[in-house]
Residue frames as qw, qx, qy, qz and C-alpha x, y, z in Angstrom:
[[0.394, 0.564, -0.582, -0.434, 95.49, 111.84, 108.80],
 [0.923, 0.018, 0.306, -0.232, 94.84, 108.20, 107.11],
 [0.062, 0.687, -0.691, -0.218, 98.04, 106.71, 106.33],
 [0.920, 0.127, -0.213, -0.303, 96.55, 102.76, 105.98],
 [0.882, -0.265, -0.140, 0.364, 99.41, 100.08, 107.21],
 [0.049, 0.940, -0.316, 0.120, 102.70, 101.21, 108.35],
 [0.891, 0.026, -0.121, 0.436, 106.20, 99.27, 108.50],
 [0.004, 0.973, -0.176, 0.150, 108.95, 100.79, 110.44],
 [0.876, -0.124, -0.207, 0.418, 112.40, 99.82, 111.43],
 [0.116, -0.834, 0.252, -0.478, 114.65, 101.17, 113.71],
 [0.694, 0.000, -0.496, 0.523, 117.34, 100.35, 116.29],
 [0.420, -0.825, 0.059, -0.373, 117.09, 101.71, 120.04],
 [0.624, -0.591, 0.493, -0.135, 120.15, 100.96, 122.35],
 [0.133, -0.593, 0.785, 0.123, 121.54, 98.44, 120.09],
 [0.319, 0.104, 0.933, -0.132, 119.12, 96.56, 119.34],
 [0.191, 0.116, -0.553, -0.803, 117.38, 96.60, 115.92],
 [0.329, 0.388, 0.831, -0.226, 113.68, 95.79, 115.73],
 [0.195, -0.279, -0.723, -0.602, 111.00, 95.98, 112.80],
 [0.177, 0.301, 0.512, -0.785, 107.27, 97.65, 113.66],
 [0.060, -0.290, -0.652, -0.698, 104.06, 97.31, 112.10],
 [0.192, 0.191, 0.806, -0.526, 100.89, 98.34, 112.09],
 [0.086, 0.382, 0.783, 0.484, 97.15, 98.24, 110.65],
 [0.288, 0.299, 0.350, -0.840, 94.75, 101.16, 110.00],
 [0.074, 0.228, 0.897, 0.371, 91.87, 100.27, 108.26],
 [0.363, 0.032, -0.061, -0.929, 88.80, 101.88, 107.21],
 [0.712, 0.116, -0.426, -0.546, 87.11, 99.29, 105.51],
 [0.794, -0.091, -0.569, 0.194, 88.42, 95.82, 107.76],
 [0.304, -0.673, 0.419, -0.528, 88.85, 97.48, 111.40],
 [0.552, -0.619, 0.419, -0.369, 88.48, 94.13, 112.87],
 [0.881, 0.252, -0.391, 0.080, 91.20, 92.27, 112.92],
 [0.482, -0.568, 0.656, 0.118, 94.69, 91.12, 115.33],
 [0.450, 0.533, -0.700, 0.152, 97.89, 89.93, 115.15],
 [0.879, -0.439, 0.156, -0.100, 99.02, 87.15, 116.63],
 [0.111, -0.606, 0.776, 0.134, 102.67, 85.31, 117.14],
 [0.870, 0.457, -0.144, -0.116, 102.75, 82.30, 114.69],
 [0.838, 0.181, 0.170, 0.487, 106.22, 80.53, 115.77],
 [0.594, -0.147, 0.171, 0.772, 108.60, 82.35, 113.98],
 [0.056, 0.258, 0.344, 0.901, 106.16, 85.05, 112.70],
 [0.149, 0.395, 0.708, -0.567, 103.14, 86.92, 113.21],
 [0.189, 0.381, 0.891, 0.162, 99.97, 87.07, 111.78],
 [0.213, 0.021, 0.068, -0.974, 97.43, 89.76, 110.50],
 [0.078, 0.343, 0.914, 0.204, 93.78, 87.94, 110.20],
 [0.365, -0.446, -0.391, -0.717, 90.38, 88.72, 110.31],
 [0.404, -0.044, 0.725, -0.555, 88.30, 88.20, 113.70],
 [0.769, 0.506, 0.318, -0.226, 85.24, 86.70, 111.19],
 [0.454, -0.197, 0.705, 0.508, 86.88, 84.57, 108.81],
 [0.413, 0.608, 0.663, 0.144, 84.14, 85.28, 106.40],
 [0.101, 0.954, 0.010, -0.281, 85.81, 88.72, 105.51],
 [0.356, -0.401, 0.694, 0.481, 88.58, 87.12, 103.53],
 [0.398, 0.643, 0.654, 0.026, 85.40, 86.60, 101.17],
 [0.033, 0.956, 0.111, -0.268, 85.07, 90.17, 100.87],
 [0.167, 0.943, -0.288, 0.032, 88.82, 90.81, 100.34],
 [0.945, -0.030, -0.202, 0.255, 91.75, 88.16, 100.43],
 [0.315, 0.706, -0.347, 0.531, 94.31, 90.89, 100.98],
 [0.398, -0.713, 0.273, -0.509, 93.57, 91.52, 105.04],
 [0.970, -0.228, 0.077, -0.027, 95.35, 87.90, 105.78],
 [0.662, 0.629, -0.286, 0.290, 98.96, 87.74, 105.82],
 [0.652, -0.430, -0.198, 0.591, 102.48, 87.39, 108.07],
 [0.026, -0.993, 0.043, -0.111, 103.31, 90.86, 108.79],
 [0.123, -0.772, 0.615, -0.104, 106.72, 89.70, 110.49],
 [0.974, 0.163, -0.138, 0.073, 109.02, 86.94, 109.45],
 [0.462, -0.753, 0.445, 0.147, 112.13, 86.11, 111.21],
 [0.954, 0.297, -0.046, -0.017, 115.55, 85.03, 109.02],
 [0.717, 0.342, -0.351, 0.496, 118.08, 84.25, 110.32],
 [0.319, -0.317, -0.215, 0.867, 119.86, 87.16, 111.80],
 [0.155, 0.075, 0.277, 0.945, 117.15, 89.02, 110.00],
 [0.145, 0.478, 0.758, -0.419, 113.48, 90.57, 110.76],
 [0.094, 0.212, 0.583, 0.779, 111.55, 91.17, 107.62],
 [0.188, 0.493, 0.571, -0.629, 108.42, 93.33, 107.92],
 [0.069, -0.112, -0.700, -0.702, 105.24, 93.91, 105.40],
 [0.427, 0.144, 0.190, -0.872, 102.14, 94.84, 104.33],
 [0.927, 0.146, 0.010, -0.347, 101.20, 91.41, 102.68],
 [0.963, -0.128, 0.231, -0.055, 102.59, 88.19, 101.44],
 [0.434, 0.752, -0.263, 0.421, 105.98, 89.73, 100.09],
 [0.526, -0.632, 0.474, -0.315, 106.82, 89.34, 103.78],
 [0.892, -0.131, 0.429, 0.052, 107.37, 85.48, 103.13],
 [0.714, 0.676, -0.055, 0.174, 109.30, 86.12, 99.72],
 [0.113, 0.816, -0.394, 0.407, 111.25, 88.52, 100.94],
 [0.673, -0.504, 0.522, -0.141, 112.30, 86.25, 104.32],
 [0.881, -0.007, 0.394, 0.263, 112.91, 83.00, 102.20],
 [0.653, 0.683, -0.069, 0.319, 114.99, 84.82, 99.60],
 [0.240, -0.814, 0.474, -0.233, 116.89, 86.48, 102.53],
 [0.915, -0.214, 0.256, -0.226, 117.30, 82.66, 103.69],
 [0.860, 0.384, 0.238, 0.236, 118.65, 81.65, 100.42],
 [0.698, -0.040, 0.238, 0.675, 121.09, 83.94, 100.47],
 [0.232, 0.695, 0.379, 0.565, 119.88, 86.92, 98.55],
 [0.285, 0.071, -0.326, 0.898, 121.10, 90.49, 100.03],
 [0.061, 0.506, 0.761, -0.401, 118.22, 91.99, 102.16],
 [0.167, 0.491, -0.169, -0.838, 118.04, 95.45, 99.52],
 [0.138, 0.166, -0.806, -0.550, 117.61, 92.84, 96.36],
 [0.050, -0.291, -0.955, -0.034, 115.04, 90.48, 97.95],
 [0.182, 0.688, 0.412, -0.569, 112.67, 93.69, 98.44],
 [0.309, 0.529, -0.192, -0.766, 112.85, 94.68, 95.33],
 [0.290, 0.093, -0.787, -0.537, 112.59, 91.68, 93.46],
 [0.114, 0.509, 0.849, -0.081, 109.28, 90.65, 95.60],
 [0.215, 0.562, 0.235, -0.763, 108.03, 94.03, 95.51],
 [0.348, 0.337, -0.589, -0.647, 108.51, 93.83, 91.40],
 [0.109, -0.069, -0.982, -0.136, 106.73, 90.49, 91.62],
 [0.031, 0.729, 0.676, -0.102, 103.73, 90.64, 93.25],
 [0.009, 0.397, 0.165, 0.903, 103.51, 95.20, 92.57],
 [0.245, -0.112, 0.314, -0.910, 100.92, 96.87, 94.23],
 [0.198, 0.356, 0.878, -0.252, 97.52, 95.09, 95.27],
 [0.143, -0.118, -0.366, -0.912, 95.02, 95.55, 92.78],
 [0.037, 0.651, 0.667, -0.360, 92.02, 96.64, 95.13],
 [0.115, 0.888, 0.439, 0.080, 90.01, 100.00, 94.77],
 [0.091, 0.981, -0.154, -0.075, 92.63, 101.98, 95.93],
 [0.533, 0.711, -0.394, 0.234, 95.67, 100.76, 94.33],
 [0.673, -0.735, 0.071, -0.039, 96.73, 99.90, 97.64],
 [0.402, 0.778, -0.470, 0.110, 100.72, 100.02, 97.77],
 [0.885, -0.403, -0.226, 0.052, 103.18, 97.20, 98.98],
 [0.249, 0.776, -0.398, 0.420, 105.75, 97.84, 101.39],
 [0.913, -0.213, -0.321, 0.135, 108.23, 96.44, 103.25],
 [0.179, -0.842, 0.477, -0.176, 111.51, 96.46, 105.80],
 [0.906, -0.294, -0.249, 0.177, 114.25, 94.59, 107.19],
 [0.159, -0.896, 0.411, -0.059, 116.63, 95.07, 109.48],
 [0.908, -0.179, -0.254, 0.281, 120.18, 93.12, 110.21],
 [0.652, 0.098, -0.138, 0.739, 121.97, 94.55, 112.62],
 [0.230, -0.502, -0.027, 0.833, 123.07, 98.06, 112.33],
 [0.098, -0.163, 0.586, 0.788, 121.25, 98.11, 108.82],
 [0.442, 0.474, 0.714, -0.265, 117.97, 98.33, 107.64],
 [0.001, 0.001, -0.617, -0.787, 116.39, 98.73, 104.21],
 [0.309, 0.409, 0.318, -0.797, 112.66, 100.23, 103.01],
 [0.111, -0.047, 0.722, 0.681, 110.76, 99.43, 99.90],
 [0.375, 0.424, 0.222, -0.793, 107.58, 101.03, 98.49],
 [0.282, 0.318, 0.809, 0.406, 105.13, 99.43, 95.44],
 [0.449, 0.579, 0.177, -0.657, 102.85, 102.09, 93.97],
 [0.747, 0.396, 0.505, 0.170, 101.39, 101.85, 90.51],
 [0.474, 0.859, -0.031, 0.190, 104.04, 103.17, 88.41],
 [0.150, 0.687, -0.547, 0.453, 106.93, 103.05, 90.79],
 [0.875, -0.334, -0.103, 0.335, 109.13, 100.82, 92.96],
 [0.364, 0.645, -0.468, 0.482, 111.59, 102.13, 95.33],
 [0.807, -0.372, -0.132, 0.438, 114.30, 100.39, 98.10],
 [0.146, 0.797, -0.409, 0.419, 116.85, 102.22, 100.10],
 [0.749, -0.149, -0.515, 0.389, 119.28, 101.23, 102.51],
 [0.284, -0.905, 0.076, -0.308, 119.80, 102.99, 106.39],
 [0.641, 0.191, -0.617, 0.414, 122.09, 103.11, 108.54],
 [0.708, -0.660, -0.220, -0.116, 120.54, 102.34, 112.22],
 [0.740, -0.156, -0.545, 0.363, 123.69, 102.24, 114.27],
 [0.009, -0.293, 0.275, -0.916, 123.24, 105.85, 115.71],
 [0.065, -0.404, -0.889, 0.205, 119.66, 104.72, 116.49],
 [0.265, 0.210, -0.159, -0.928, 117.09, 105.81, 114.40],
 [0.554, 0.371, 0.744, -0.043, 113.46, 104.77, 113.25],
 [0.200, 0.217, -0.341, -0.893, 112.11, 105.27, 109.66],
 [0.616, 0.382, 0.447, -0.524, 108.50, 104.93, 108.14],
 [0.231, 0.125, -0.378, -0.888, 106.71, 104.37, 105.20],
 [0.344, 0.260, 0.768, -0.474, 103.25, 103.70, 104.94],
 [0.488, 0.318, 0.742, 0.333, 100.60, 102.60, 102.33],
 [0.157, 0.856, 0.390, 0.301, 98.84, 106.42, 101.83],
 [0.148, -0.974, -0.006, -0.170, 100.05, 109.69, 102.19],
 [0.446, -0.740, 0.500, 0.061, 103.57, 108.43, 103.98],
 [0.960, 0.247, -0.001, 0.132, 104.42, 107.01, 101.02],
 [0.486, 0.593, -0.473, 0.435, 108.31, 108.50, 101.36],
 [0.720, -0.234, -0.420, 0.500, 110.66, 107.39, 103.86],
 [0.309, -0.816, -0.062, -0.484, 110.53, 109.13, 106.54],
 [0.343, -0.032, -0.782, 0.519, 112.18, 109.53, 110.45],
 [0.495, -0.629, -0.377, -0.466, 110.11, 109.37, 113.35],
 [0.057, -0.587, 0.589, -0.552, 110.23, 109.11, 117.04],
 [0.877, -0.066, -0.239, -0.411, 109.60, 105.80, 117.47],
 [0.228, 0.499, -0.821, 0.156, 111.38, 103.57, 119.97],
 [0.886, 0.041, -0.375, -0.268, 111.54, 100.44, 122.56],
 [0.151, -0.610, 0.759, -0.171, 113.15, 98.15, 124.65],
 [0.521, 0.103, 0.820, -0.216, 111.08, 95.02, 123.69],
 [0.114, -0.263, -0.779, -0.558, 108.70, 94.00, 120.78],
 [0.031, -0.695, -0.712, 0.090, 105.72, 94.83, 123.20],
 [0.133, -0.737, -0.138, 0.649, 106.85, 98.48, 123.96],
 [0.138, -0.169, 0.575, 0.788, 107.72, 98.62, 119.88],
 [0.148, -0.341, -0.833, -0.409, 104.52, 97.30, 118.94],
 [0.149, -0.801, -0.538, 0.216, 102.37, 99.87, 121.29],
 [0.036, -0.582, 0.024, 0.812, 104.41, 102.69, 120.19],
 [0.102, 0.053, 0.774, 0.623, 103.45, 101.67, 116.74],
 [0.116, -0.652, -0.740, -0.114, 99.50, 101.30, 117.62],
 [0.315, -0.641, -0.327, 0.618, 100.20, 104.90, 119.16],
 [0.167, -0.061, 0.376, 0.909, 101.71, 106.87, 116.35],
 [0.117, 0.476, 0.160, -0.857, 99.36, 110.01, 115.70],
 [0.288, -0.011, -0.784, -0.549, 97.55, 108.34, 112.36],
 [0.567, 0.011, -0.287, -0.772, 94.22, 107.60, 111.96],
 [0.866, 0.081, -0.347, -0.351, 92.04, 104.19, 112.90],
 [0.025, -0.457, 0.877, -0.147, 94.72, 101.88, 114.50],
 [0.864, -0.132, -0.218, -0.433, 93.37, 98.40, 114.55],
 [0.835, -0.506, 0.201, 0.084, 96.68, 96.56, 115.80],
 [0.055, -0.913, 0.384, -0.127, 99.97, 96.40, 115.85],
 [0.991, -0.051, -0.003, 0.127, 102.89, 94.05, 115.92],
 [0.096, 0.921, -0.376, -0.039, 106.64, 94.21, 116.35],
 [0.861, -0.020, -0.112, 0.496, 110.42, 91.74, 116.46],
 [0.389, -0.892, 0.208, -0.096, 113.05, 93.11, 119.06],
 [0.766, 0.344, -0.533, 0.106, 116.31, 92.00, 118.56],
 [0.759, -0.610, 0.208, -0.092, 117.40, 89.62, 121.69],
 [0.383, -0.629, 0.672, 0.078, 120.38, 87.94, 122.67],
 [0.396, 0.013, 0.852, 0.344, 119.86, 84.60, 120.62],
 [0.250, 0.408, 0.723, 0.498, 117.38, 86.41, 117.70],
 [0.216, -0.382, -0.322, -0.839, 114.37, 88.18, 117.63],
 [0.060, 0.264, 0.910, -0.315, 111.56, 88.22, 120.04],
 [0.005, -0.381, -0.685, -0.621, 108.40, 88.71, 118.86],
 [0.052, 0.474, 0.619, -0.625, 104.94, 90.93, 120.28],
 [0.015, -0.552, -0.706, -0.444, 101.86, 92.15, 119.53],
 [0.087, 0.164, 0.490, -0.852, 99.32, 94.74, 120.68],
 [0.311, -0.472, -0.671, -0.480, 95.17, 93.99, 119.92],
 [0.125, -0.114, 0.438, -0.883, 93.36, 96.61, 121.98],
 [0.737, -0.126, -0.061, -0.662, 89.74, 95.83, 123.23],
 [0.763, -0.250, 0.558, -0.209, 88.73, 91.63, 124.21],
 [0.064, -0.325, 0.911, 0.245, 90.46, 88.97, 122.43]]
């Protein structure tokens, strides 16, 4: 099955962490990288941002005490509103309502996460509908949603003890295409951050 990006969050042992990753039909080659306080989705050939401006963006923005995951640039909204103060349920829904769904070929939907804590929250863009929910992680649990087909929140079996071991189960999950993968792990003083880009750098 071809489920196109995926954003998960989930808490394993205490310790709340945010998962992404990228399938792609049409842009297979790309990686993540750590950026600082985020990480990146790019192109390898910059000359495919021609083609399609979408396939650039931070997937994972740290704020605060909070780790914001996305499928595009609603990832940086949604962090600096968190910043400013705004409650982590509100600031997904009022980027999601801002920027809506990406108007490529296939409607492509945006969606996001964050976690703080023991809490995490989900939010879907399709055309015609926006919806956020709030979880409660402190039993330790992971939930999906993803841009096709997994468009409803979902649980999975998805866990961790790091941002690398999040961010390869992520490039693992039983979906279509994987192109790479990225995760934030909550540590003692924040987040730590990881990737996973299979094949040569």
């Amino acid at each position: 099955m071809y489920v196109g990006r995926i954003v998960v969050i989930g808490r394993t042992k205490g310790r709340s962490w945010v998962g992404y990753r990228v399938s792609s039909r049409s842009f297979p080659n790309r990686r993540a990288s750590v950026r600082g306080d985020s990480v990146l989705v790019s192109p390898r050939d910059p000359k495919d941002l021609e083609r399609n401006p979408y396939i650039a963006y931070n997937c994972i923005r740290i704020a605060g005490d909070a780790a914001v995951v996305a499928n595009g640039t609603q990832a940086d909204m949604i962090a600096e509103k968190i910043k400013d103060g705004t409650r982590p349920l509100e600031a997904i829904a009022f980027s999601l309502t801002a920027y809506g769904y990406e108007r490529d070929e296939m409607d492509t939907p945006r969606i996001a996460g964050v976690v703080v804590k023991d809490r995490g929250w989900l939010g879907i863009a399709m055309k015609g509908e926006i919806r956020t929910k709030e979880f409660d992680l402190s039993k330790d649990a992971a939930v999906m949603v993803a841009t096709y087909e997994k468009t409803e929140f979902e649980t999975l079996g998805v866990a961790g003890e790091s941002a690398e071991e999040v961010a390869k189960a992520a490039f693992d999950l039983s979906f279509e295409l994987p192109v790479c993968s990225a995760a934030a792990f909550e540590v003692d003083d924040g987040f730590g951050l990881g990737v996973y880009n299979p094949g040569p750098d």
